[in-house]
C-alpha positions, 0 to 999 in steps of 0.5 A: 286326333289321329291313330299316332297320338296319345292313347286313352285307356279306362282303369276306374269305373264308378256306378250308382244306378237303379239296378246296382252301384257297384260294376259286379252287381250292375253287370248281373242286373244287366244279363238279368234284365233286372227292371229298375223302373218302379212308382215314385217313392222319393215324394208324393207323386199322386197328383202327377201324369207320370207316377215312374221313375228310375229310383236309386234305392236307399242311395246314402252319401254318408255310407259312401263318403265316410272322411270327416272332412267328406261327411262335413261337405255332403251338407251342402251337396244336393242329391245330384251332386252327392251322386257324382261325388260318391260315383268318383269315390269308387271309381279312384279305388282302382284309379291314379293313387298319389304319387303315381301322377303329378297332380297338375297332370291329372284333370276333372271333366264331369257332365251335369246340369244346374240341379232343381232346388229342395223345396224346404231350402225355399219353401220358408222365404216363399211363405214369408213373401206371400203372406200379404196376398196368396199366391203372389210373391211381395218383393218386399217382404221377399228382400226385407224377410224371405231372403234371410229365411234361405240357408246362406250356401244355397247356391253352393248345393246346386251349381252345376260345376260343384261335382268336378270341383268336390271332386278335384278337391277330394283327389288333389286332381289340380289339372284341367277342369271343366263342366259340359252341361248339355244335357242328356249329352253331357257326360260323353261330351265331356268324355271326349273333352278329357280325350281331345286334352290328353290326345294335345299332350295337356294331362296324363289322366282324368276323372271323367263322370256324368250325374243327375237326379231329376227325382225330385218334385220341382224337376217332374213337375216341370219335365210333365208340363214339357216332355213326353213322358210316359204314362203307363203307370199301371207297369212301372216296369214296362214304362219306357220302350226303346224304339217299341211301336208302342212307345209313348215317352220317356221316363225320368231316372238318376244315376252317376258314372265315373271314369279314370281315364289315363295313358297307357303308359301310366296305367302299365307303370303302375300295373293298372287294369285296363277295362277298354280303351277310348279310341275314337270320338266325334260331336256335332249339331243335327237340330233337324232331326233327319239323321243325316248329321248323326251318321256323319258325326258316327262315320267321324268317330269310325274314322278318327278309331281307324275300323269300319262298321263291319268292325263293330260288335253293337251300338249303344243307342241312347233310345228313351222311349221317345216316339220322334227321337227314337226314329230320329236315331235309328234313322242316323245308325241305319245310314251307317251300320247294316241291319243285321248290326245289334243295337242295345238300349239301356234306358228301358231298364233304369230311366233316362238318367239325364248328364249322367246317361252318356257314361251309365250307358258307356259303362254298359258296353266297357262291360259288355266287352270285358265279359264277352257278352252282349246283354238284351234290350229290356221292354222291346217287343213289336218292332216300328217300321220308323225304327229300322234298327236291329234291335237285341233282345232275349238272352245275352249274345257272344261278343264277336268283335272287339269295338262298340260305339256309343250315341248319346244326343239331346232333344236340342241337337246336340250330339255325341259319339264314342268309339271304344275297343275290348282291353287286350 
């Protein structure tokens, strides 16, 4: 998509965070460098390597979704998709109202991923079809008596596309829908999914969000076994270091963020806010992990916005604590920005929040150029020569200039790069 097509411009914004759900409370926790890494709480994590996570606390749908006909269908949303329906819910209170955009017009785009099962919504069957022999699974008692022990929407709770189709429904958003489930990828994916559609002239607005929650004991049990996760967990605060020489691993959080995105012309006829525009995007692959490829797909989303890196305020780094990855990015942003560029990196603050990170970590910069302020990175302190990024820590910085660019990337190759410009 070329500067002379369709434009793009954010007028909603919806968050549920570790360190605030609503844009005001999550900005303040930002410049405060606010920790949102705590013990686990949600279930008893005693017997697990690491003990952090980025906890939402006191999260309640009910308290959010308070319609009959909402309140009825949160009993058959796991706490991911609860997350992503919630985050929508604040981000239509100042998106495209009914009659403003023809509802065949209007689209859903939500990153996510299949959710981990609730062990009480198996845990009946599995312990009627191991009574014979512990610790093995009878088929048979499984097929004859297990099955009938499972709530009969199961699958509905936790199918990967459930957030956009609760939300389509809930907003009569009857245009195109879809869901990208690549990973910590995901969101901004299909960001720029919903960008590529308006920039074709196929819907005039989108509800684009991310969600996640992989707090739960089925999900950290598996990611201890298979991801580097961090094990400091003397300092709960302190786990996870972006691209810190004394990183160890990744911490697992949750959240949600939620977009309206929509035209400049739309958002002018219905007096819309505008909070930033989207002016440039770009995917790729890099399963080598050199960095080459991650700075090829950012020059591609500079290109596409029109600005050279000298027109760069910061980039929003996309850093977990990861001792390959971490260096595996800052070797891709080091090919295309100078050294005195400011890197931000969310993650040290709230966790890795899986689909959802791409649009919380967004949401970090949208308000960074609305306030004219750069937070500081939390939790770096001792630089890494693998690392050769400028990194911003301390107190906030100006805002000096008007864009800011967005990497998120998965452990997988996967690769996505937004380009945004201040409002005004």
């Amino acid at each position: 998509m070329s500067n002379s097509s369709r434009r793009a411009v954010f007028t909603g914004l919806g968050l549920i965070t570790p360190v605030g759900s609503e844009p005001d409370t999550f900005w303040q926790a930002l410049v405060a460098g606010t920790p949102g890494l705590r013990a686990i709480s949600l279930f008893d994590a005693t017997n697990l390597p690491c003990r952090v996570a980025g906890e939402i606390p006191d999260f309640d749908a009910k308290k959010i979704l308070v319609e009959k006909e909402q309140k009825k269908a949160v009993r058959v949303m796991a706490r991911t998709v609860q997350l992503g329906v919630c985050a929508a819910h604040k981000a239509m209170a100042t998106g495209p109202k009914p009659g403003t955009v023809d509802p065949n017009r209007f689209g859903v785009e939500f990153g996510c991923v299949m959710v981990a099962t609730e062990l009480e919504d198996l845990s009946r069957g599995a312990k009627v079809s191991t009574n014979c022999v512990p610790g093995v699974v009878n088929m048979l008692e499984w097929g004859g008596n297990g099955l009938r022990q499972v709530p009969p929407l199961w699958m509905l709770k936790y199918l990967p596309n459930m957030p956009a189709c609760h939300v389509s429904i809930f907003h009569d958003a009857r245009g195109p829908n879809n869901t990208i489930t690549s990973s910590d990828a995901a969101s901004l994916l299909a960001l720029g999914e919903a960008y590529r559609i308006m920039g074709r002239g196929m819907a005039d607005a989108f509800i684009v969000g991310g969600c996640d929650s992989k707090v739960n004991p089925l999900s950290m049990s598996r990611y201890n076994s298979f991801q580097q996760l961090s094990k400091q967990n003397d300092d709960p605060t302190r786990a996870l270091k972006p691209f810190d020489a004394q990183r160890d691993g990744t911490v697992i959080g949750e959240g949600a963020a939620v977009f309206t995105l929509e035209t400049p012309e739309l958002a002018q006829q219905r007096g819309a806010t505008v909070l930033a525009e989207l002016c440039g995007f770009a995917a790729g692959f890099d399963r080598g992990r050199k960095g080459h490829v991650l700075a090829g797909v950012i020059r591609n989303a500079l290109r596409e916005a029109g600005i050279t890196p000298a027109d760069v305020d910061h980039i929003n780094a996309g850093a977990g604590g990861s001792p390959e990855l971490d260096a595996f990015e800052a070797r891709g942003i080091r090919e295309v920005f100078d050294a005195t560029t400011p890197v931000y990196a969310l993650r040290g603050q709230i966790g890795a929040s899986g689909a959802a990170s791409g649009l919380v970590e967004l949401a970090a910069s949208v308000l960074a150029l609305q306030h004219g302020q750069l937070p500081g990175t939390v939790n770096f302190s001792q630089a890494d020569p693998a690392c050769p990024v400028s990194v911003h820590v301390g107190a906030p910085r100006p805002v000096t200039k008007p864009y800011a660019v967005k990497v998120s990337y998965t452990d997988m190759g996967q690769i996505a790069v937004a380009v945004i410009r201040r409002a005004g």
